[in-house]
C-alpha positions as CSV (number, residue, x, y, z in Angstrom):
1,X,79.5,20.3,66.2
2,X,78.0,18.4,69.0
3,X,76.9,20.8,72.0
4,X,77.5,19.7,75.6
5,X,75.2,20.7,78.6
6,X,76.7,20.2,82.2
7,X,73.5,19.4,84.5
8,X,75.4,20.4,88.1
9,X,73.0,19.1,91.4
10,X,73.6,19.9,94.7
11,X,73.1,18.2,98.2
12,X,70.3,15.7,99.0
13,X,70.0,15.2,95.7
14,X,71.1,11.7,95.1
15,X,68.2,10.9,97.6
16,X,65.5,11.7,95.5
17,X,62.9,8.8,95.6
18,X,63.3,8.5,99.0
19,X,63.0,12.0,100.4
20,X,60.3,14.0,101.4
21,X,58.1,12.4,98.6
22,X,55.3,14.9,99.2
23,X,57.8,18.0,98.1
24,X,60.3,15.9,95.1
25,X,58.1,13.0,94.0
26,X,59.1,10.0,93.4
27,X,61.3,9.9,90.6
28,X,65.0,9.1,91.2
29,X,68.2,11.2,90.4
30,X,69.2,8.4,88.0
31,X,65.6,8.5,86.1
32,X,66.0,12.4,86.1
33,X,69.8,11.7,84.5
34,X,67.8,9.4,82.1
35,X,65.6,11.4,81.1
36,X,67.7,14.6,80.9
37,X,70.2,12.8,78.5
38,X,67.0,11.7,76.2
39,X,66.1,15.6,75.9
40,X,69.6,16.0,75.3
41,X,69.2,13.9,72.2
42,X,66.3,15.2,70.9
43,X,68.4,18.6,70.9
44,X,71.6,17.4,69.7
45,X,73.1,17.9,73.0
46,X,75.7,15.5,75.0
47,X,74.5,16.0,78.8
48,X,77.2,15.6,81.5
49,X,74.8,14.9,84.7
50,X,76.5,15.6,87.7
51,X,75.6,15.4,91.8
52,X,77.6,16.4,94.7
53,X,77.1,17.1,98.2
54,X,79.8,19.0,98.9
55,X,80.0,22.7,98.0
56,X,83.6,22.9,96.5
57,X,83.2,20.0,93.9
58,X,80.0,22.4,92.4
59,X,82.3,25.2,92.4
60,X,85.1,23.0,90.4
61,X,82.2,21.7,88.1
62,X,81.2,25.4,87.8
63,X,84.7,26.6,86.3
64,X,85.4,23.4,84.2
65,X,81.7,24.2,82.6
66,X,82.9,27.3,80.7
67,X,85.8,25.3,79.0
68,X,84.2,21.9,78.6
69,X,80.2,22.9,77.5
70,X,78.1,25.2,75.7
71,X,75.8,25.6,79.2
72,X,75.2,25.0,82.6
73,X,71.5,24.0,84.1
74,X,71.9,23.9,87.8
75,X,69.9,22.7,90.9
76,X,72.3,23.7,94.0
77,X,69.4,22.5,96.1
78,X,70.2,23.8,99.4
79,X,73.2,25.7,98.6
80,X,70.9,27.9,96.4
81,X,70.0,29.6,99.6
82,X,72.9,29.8,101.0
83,X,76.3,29.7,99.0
84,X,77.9,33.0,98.0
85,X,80.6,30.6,96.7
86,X,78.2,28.9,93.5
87,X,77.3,32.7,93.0
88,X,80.4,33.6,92.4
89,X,81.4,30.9,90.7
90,X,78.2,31.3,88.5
91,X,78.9,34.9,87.7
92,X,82.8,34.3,86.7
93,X,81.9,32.1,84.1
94,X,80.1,33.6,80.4
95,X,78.4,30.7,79.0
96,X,74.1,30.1,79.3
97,X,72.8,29.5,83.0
98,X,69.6,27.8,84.0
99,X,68.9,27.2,87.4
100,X,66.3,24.6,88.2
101,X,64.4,23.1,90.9
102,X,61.8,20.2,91.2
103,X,59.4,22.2,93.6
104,X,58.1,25.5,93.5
105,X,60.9,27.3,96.3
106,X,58.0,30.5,96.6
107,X,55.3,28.0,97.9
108,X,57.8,26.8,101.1
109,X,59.6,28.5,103.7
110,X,60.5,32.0,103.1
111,X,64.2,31.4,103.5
112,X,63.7,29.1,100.4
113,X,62.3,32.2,98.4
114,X,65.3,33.8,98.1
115,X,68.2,32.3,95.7
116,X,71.8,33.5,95.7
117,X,72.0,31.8,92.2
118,X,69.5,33.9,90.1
119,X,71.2,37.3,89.6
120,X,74.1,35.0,87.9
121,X,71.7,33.0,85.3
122,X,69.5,33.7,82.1
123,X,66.3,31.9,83.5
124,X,64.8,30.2,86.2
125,X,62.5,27.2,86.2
126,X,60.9,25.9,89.5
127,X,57.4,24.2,90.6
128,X,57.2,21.0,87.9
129,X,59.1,18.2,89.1
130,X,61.5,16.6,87.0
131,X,59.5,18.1,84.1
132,X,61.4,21.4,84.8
133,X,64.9,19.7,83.5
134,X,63.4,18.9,80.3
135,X,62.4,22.4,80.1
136,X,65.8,23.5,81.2
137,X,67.2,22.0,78.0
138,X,65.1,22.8,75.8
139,X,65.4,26.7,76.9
140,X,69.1,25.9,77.3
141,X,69.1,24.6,73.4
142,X,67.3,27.4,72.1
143,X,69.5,29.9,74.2
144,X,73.1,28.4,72.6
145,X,71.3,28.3,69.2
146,X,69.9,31.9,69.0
């Protein structure tokens, strides 16, 4: 049976490339979906890559995760520091979380050090660039298969 990752990102995200090249690198959203749904195929996973900048659409992707896939790996960028909402929405659902970000969020601002997501997910991977999704699935993988 084919397993299916949702890969939910949050705001600013579809700018990668572009922004603040010093902190994200260069690489694009699109090259990170690329290379996401490549790991995915290595793992016998189909990866549904999502990006949104508004709040209630992660939410919506959120709850339709738990019926539609086998895992969730998110980046709420922003939000991670500031929605209660994707918390909640993270802890009402019972299938593997991984939350993910590009840079490391305890070398930058101290508001950044503190995520709303991680009480609601299994791990946490931060600090290695697009590198970190590839690890997302592969923990992700051996989480569903174990």
């Amino acid at each position: 049976m084919q397993k299916i990752i949702y890969i939910v990102n949050g705001p600013n995200l579809n700018l990668l490339g572009k922004r603040e090249p010093g902190i994200y690198g260069d690489t694009t959203l699109e090259e990170i979906a690329e290379m996401s749904k490549n790991a995915g195929k290595q793992n016998e996973i189909n990866i549904n890559f999502l990006q949104s900048n508004d709040e209630g659409k992660i939410v919506d992707w959120i709850q339709e995760s738990v019926i539609k896939s086998n895992g969730l790996i998110i980046n709420a960028a922003g939000y991670t520091h500031t929605s209660i909402a994707i918390m909640d929405a993270l802890l009402s659902i019972k299938i593997p979380i991984i939350e993910v970000h590009l840079s490391n969020i305890y070398k930058r601002e101290d508001f950044r050090h503190h995520s709303y997501l991680s009480r609601a997910v299994n791990g946490v991977i931060c600090g290695f660039g697009p590198y970190g999704y590839i690890m997302s699935i592969n923990a992700i993988s051996n989480i569903i298969d174990n």
